[in-house]
Backbone as ProteinMPNN parsed JSONL, in Angstrom:
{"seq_chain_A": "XXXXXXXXXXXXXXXXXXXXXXXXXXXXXXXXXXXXXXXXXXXXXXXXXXXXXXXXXXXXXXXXXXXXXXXXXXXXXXXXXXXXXXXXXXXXXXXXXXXXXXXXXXXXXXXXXXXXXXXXXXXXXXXXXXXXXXXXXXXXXXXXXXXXXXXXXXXXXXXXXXXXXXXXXXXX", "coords_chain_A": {"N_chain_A": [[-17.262, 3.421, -12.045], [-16.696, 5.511, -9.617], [-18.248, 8.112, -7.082], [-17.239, 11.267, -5.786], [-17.632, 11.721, -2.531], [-17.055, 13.438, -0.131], [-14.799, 16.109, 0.956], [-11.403, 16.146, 2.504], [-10.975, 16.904, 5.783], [-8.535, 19.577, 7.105], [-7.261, 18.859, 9.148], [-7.684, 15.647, 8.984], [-5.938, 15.255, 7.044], [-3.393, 15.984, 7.625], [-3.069, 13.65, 9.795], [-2.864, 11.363, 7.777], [-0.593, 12.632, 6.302], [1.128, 12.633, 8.619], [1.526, 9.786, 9.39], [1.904, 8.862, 6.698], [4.622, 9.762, 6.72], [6.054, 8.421, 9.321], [6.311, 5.861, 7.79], [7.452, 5.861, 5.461], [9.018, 8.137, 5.84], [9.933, 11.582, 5.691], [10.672, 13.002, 3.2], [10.135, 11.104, 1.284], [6.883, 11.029, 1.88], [6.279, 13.923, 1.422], [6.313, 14.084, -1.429], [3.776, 12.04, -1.755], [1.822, 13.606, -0.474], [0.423, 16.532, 0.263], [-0.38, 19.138, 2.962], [-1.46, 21.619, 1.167], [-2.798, 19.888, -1.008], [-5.709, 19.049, -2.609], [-7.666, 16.508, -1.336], [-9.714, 14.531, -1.764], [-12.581, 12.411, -0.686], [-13.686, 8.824, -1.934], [-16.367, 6.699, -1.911], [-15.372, 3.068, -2.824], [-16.092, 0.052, -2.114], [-18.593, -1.34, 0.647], [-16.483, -0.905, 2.665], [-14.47, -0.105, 1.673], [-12.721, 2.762, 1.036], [-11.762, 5.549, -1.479], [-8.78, 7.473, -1.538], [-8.38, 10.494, -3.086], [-6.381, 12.659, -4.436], [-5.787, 15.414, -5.543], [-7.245, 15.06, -7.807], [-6.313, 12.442, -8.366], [-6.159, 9.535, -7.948], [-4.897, 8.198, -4.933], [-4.57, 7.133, -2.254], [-5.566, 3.748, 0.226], [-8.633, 3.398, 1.892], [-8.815, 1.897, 4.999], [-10.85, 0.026, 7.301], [-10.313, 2.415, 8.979], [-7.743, 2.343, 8.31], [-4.688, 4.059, 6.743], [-3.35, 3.913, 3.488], [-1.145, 4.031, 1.004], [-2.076, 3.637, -2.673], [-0.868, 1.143, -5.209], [0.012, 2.041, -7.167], [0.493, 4.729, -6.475], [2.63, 4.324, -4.835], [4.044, 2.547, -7.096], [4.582, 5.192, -8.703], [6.535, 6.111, -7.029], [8.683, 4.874, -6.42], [11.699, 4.17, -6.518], [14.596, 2.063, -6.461], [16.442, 2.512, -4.821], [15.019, 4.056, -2.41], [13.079, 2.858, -1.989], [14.43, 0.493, -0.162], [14.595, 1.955, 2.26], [11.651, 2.289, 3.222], [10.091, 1.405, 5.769], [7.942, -1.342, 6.706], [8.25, -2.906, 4.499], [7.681, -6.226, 2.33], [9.639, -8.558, 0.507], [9.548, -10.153, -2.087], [10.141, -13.549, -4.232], [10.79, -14.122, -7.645], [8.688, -16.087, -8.465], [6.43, -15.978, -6.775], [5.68, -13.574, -7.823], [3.316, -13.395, -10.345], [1.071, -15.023, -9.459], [0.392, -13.176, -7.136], [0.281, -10.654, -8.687], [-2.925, -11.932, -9.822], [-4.198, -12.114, -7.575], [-3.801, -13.53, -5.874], [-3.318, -14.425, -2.288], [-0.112, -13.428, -0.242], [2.33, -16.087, 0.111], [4.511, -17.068, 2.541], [6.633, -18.842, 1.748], [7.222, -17.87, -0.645], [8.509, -15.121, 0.22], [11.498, -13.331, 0.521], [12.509, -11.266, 1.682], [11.745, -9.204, 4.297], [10.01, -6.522, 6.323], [11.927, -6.383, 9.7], [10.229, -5.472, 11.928], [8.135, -5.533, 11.296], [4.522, -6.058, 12.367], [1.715, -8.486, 12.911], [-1.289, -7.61, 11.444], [-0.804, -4.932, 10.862], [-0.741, -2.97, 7.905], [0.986, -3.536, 4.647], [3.349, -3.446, 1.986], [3.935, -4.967, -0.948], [6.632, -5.854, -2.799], [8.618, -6.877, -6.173], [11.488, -8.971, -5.986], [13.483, -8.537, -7.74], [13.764, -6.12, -9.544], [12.47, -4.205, -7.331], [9.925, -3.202, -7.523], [6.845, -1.978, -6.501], [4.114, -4.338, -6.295], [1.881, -4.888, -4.423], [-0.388, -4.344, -1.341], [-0.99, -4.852, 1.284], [-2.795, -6.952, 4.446], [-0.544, -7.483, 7.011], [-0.54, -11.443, 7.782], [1.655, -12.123, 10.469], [4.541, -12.223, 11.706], [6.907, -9.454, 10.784], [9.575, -10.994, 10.992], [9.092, -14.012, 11.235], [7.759, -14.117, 8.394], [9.928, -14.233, 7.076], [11.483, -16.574, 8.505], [9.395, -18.664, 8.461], [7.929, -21.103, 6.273], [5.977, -21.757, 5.62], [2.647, -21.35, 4.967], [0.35, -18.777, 4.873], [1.382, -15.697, 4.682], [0.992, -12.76, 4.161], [-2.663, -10.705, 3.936], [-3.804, -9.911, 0.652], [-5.472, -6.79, -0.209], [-5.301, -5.027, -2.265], [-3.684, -4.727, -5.457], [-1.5, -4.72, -8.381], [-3.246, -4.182, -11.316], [-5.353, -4.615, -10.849], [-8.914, -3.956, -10.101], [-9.421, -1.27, -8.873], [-7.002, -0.14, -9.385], [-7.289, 0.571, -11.958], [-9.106, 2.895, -11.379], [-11.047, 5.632, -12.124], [-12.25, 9.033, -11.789], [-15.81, 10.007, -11.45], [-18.605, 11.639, -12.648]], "CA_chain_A": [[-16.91, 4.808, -11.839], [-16.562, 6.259, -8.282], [-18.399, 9.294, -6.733], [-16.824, 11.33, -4.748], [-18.341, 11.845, -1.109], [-16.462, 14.853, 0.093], [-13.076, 16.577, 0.745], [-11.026, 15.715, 4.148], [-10.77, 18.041, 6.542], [-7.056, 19.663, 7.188], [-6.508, 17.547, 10.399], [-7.874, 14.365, 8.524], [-5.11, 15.317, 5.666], [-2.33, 16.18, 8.297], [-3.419, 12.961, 10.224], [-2.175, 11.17, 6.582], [1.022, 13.267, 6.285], [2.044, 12.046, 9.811], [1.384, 8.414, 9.16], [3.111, 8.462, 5.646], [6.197, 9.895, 7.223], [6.484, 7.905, 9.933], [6.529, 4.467, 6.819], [8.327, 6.214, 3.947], [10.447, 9.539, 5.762], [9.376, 13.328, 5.347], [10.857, 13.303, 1.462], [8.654, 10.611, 0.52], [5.732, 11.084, 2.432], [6.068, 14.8, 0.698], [5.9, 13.448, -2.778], [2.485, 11.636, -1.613], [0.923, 14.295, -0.099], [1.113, 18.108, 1.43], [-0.972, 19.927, 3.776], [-1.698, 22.114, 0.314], [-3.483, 19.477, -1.299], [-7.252, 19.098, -2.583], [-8.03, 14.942, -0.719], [-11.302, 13.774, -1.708], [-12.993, 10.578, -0.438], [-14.878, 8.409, -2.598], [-16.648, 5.238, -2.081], [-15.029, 2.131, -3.413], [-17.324, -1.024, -1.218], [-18.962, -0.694, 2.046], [-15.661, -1.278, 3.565], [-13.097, 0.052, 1.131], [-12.679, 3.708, 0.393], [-10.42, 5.331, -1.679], [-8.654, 8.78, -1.38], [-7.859, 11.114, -4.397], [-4.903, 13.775, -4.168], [-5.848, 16.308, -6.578], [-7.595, 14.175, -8.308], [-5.972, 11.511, -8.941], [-6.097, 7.998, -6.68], [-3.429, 7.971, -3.946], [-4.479, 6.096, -0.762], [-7.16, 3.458, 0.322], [-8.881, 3.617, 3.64], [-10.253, 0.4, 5.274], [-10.987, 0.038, 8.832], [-9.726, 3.488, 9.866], [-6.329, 2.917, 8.634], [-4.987, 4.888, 5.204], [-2.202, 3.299, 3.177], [-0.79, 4.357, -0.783], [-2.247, 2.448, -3.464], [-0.26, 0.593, -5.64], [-0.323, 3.069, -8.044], [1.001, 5.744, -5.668], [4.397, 3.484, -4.572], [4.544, 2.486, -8.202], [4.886, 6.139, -9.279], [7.244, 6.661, -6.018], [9.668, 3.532, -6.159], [13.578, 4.09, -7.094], [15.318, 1.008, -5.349], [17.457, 3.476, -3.086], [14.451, 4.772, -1.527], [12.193, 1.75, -1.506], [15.047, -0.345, 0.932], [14.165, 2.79, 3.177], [10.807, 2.409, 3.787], [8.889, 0.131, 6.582], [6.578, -2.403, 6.447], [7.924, -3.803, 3.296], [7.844, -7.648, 2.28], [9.857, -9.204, -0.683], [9.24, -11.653, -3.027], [10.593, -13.792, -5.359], [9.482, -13.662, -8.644], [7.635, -16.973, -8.915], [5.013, -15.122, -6.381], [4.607, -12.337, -8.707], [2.326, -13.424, -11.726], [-0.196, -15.082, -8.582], [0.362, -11.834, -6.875], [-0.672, -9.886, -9.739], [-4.07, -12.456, -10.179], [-5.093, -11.236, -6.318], [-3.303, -14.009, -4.823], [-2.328, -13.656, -1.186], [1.224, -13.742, -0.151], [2.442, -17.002, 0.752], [5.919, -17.749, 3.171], [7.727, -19.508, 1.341], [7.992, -16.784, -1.487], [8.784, -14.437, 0.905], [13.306, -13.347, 0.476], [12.578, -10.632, 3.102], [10.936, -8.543, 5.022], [11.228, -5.734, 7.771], [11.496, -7.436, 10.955], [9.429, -4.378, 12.619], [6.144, -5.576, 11.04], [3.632, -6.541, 13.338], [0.607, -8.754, 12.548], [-1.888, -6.976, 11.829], [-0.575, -3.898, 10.036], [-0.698, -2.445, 6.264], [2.096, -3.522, 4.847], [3.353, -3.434, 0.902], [5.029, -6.056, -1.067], [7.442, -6.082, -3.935], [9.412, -7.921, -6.431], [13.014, -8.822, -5.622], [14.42, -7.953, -8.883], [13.627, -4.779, -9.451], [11.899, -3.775, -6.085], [8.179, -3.014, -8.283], [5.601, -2.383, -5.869], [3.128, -5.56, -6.396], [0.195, -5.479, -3.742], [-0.865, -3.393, -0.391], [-2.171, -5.709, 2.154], [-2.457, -6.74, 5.595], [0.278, -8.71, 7.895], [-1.077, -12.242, 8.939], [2.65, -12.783, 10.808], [4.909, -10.973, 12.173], [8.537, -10.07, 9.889], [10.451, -12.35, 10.99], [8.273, -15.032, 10.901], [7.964, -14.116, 7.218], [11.328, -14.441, 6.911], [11.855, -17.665, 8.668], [8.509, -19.855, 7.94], [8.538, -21.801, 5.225], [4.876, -22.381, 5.472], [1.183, -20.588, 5.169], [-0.267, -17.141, 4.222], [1.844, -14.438, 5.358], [0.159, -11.291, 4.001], [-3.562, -10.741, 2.971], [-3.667, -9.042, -0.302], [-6.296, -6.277, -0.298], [-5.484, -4.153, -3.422], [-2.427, -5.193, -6.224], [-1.59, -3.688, -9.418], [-3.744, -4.095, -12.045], [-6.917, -4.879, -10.355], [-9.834, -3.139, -10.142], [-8.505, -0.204, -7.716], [-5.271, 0.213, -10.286], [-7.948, 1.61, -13.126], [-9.961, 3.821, -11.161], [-11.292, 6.874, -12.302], [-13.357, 10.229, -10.779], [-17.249, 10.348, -11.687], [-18.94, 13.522, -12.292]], "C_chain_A": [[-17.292, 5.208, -10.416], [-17.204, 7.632, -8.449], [-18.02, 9.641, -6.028], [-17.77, 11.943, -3.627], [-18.182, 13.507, -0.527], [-15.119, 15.066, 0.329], [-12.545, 16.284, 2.382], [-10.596, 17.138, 4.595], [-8.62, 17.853, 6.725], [-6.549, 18.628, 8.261], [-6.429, 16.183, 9.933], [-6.106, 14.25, 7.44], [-3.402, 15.394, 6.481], [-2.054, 14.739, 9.22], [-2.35, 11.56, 9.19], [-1.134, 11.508, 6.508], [1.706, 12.365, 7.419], [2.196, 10.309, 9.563], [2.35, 8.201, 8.213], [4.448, 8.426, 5.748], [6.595, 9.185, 8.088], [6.978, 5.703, 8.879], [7.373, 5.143, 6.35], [9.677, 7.302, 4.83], [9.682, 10.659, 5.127], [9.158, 13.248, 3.892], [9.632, 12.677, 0.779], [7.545, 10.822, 0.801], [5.258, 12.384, 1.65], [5.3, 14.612, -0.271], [4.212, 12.913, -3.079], [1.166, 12.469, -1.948], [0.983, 15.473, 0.322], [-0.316, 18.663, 1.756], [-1.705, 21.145, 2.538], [-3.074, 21.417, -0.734], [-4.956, 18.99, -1.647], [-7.726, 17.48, -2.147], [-9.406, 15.013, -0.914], [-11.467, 12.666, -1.557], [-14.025, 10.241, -1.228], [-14.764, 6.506, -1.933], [-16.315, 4.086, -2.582], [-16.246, 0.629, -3.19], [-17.988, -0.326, -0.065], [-17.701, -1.066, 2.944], [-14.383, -0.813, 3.229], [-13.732, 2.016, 0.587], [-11.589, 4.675, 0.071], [-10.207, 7.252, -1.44], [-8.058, 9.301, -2.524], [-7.047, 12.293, -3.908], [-5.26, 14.657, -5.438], [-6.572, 15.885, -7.871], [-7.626, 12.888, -9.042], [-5.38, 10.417, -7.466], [-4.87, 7.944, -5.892], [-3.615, 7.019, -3.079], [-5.821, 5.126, -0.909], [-7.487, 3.338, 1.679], [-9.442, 2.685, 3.994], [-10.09, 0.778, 6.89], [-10.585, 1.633, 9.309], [-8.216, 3.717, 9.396], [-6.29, 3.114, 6.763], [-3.226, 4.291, 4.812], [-2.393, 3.838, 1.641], [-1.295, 3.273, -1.375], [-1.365, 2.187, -4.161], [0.702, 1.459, -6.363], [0.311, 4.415, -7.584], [2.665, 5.306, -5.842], [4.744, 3.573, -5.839], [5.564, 3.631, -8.636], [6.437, 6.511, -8.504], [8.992, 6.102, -6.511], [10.901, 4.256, -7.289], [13.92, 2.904, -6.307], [16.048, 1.561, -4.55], [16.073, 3.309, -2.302], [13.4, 3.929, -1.059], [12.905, 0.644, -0.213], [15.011, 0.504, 2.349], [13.126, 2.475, 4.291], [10.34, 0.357, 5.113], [8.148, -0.263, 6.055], [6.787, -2.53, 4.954], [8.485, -4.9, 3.237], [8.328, -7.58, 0.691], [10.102, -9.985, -1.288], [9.54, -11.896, -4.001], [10.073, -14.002, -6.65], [8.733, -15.093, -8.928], [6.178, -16.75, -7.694], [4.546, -13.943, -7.316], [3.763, -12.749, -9.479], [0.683, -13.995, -10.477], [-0.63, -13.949, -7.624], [-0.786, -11.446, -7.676], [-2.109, -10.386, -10.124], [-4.646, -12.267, -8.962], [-4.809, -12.4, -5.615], [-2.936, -13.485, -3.342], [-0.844, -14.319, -0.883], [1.506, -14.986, 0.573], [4.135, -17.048, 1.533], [6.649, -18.168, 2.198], [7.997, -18.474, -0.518], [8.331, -15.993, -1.383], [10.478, -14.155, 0.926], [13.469, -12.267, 1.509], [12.163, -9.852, 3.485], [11.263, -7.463, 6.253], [10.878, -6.359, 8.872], [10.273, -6.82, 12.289], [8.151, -4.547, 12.318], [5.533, -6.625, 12.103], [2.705, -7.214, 12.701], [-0.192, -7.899, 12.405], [-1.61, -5.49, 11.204], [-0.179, -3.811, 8.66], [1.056, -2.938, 5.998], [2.259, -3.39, 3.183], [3.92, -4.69, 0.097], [5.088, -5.725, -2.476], [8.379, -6.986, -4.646], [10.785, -7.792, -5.833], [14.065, -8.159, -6.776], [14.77, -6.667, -9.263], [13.02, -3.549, -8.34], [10.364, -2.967, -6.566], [7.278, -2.926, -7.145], [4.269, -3.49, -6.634], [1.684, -5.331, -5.901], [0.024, -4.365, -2.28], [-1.739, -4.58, 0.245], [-1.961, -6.667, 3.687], [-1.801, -8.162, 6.145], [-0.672, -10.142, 8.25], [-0.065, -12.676, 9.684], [3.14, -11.665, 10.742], [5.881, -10.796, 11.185], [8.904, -11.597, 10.187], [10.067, -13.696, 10.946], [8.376, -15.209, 9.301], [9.124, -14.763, 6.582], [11.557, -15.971, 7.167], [11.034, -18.82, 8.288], [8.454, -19.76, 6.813], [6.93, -22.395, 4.947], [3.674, -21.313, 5.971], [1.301, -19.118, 5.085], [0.507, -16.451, 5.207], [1.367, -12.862, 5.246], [-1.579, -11.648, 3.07], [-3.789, -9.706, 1.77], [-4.88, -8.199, -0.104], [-6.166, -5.055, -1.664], [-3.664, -4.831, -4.391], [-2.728, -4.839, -7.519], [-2.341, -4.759, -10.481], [-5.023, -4.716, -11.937], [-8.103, -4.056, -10.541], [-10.257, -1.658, -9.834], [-7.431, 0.24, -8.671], [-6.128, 1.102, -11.596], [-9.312, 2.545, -12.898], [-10.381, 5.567, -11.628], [-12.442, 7.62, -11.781], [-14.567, 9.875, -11.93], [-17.734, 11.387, -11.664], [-19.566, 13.613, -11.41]], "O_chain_A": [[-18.504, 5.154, -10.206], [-17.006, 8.327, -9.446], [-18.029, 8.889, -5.053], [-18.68, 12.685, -3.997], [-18.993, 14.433, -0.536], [-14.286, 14.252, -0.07], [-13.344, 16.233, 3.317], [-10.089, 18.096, 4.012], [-7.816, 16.928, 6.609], [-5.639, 17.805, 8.163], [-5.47, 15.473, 10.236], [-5.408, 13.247, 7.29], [-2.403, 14.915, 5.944], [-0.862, 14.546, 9.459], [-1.397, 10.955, 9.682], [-0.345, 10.575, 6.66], [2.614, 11.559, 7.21], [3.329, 9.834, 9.645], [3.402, 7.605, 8.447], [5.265, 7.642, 5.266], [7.806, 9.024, 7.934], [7.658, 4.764, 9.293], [8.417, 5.03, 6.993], [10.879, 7.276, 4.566], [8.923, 10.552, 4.164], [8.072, 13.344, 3.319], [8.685, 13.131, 0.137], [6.851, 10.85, -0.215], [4.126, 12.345, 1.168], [4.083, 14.79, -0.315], [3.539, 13.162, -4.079], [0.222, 12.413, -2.736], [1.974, 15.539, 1.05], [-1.247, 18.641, 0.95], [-2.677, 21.694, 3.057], [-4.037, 22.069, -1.138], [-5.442, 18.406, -0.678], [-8.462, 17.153, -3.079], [-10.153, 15.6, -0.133], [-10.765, 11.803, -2.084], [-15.046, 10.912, -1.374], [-13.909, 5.657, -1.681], [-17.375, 3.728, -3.095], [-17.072, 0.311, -4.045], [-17.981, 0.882, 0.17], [-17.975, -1.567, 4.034], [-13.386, -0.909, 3.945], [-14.766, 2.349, 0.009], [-10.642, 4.842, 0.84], [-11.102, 8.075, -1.248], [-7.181, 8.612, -3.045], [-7.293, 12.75, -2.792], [-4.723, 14.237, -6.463], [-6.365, 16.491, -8.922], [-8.4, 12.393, -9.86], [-4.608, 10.536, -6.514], [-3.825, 7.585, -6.434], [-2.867, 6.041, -3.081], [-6.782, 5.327, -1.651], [-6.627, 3.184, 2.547], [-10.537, 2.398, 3.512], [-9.37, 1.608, 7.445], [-10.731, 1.692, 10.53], [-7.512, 4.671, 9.728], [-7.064, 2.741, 5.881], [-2.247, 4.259, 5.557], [-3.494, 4.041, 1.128], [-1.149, 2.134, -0.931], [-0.523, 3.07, -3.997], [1.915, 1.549, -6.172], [0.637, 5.192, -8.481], [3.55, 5.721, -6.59], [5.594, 4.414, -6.133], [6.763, 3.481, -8.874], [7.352, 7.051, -9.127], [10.019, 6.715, -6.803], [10.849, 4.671, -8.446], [13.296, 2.875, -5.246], [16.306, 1.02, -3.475], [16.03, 2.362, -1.517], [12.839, 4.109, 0.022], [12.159, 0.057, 0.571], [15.313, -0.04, 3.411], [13.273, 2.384, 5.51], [10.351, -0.874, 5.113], [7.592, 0.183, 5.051], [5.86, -2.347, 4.165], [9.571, -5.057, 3.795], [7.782, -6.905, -0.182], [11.072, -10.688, -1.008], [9.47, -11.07, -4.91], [8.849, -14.066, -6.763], [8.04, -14.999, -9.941], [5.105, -17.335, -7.838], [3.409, -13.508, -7.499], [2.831, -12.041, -9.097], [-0.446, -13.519, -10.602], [-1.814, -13.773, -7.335], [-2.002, -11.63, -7.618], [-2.76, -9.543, -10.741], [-5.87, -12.215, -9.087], [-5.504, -12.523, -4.606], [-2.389, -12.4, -3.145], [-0.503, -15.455, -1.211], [0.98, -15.079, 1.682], [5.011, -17.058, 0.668], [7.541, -17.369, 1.914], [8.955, -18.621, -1.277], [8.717, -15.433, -2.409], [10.943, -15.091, 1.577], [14.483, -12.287, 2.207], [12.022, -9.202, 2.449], [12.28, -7.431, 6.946], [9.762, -6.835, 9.083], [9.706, -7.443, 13.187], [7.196, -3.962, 12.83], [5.995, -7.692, 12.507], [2.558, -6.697, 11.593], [-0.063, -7.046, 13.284], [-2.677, -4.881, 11.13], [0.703, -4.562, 8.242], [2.014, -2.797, 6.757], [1.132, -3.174, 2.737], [4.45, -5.504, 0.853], [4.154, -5.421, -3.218], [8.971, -7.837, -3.982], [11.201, -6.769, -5.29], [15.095, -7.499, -6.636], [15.912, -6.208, -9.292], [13.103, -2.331, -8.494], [9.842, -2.16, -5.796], [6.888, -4.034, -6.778], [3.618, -3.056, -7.585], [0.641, -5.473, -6.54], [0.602, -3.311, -2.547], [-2.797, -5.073, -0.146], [-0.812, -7.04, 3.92], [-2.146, -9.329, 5.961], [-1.593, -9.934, 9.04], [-0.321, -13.845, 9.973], [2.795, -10.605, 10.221], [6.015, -11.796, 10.479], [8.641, -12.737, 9.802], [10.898, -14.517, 10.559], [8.937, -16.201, 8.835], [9.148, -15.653, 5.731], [11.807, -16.675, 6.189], [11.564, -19.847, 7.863], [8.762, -18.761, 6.164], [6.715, -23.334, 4.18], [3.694, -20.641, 7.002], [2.33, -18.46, 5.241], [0.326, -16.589, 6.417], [1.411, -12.009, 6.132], [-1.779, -12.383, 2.103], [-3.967, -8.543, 2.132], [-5.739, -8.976, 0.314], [-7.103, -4.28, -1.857], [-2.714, -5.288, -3.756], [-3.881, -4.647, -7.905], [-2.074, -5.961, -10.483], [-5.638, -5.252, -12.859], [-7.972, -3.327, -11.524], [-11.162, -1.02, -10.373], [-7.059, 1.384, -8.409], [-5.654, 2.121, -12.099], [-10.199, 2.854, -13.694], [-9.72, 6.525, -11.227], [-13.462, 7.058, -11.381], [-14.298, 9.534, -13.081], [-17.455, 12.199, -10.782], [-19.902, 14.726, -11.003]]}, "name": "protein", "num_of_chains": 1, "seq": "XXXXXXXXXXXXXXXXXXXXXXXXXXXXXXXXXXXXXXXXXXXXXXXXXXXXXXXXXXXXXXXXXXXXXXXXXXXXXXXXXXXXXXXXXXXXXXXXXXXXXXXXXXXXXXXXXXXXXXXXXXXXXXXXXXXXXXXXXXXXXXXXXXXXXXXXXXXXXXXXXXXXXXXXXXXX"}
């Protein structure tokens, strides 16, 4: 059970807005989050912390940077609006079930990716079939790389659905 720490300031929360919109687009980024919203931070590790939207789990914050949890996309995802967004990787389904066990993403289960991802940045990954958000976790390669190698870890997983992070709940 998580305590929460305290509430983000409006700039911290507007800071968020801008970020989401510049991945997802205004509409979705809306849906996430609004300038209206009550954001509390709670503690997850000494390195992972997560953000609540009214009280209920939306983002996680590592290093400085703030990305939707699984759990967020999940709720989000139509397949129109998911071929929209940036920074997403997709995979065929004989990566999902090691996915889902906190595997990280390997190349060669990789069917495609946006070519705009950089090493090094948050990125999401989903199945191919139905476009399911899967996992939240960071580039080791750039797109297209993804795309074209045929060999070694392409994303590190840092949160994926039904982990530990996927059944979080507030603490009094």
């Amino acid at each position: 059970m998580l305590k929460i720490k305290h509430p983000l300031s409006k700039k911290e929360i507007k800071e968020i807005i801008r970020e989401m919109s510049s991945i997802f687009g205004k509409e979705v980024a809306k849906k996430l989050i609004s300038k209206k919203d009550n954001v509390q931070l709670a503690e997850f590790d000494k390195t992972t912390q997560i953000l609540f939207v009214n009280g209920k789990p939306m983002f996680i914050k590592r290093q400085n940077l703030v990305f939707p949890l699984v759990i967020a996309l999940y709720e989000l995802s139509n397949e129109e609006d998911l071929r929209k967004w940036k920074r997403r990787v997709v995979v065929d389904e004989g990566a999902v079930p090691f996915i889902l066990k906190g595997a990280d993403v390997m190349a060669p289960g990789i069917v495609d990716a946006d070519e705009d991802i950089k090493e090094g940045d948050f990125v999401f990954v989903v199945e191919e079939n139905y476009g399911r958000p899967l996992a939240i976790g960071i580039a080791l390669m750039s797109g297209r790389d993804m795309k074209e190698k045929n060999r070694g870890k392409a994303v590190k997983v840092i949160h994926h659905a039904k982990d530990k992070i996927w059944e979080l709940t507030v603490g009094p």
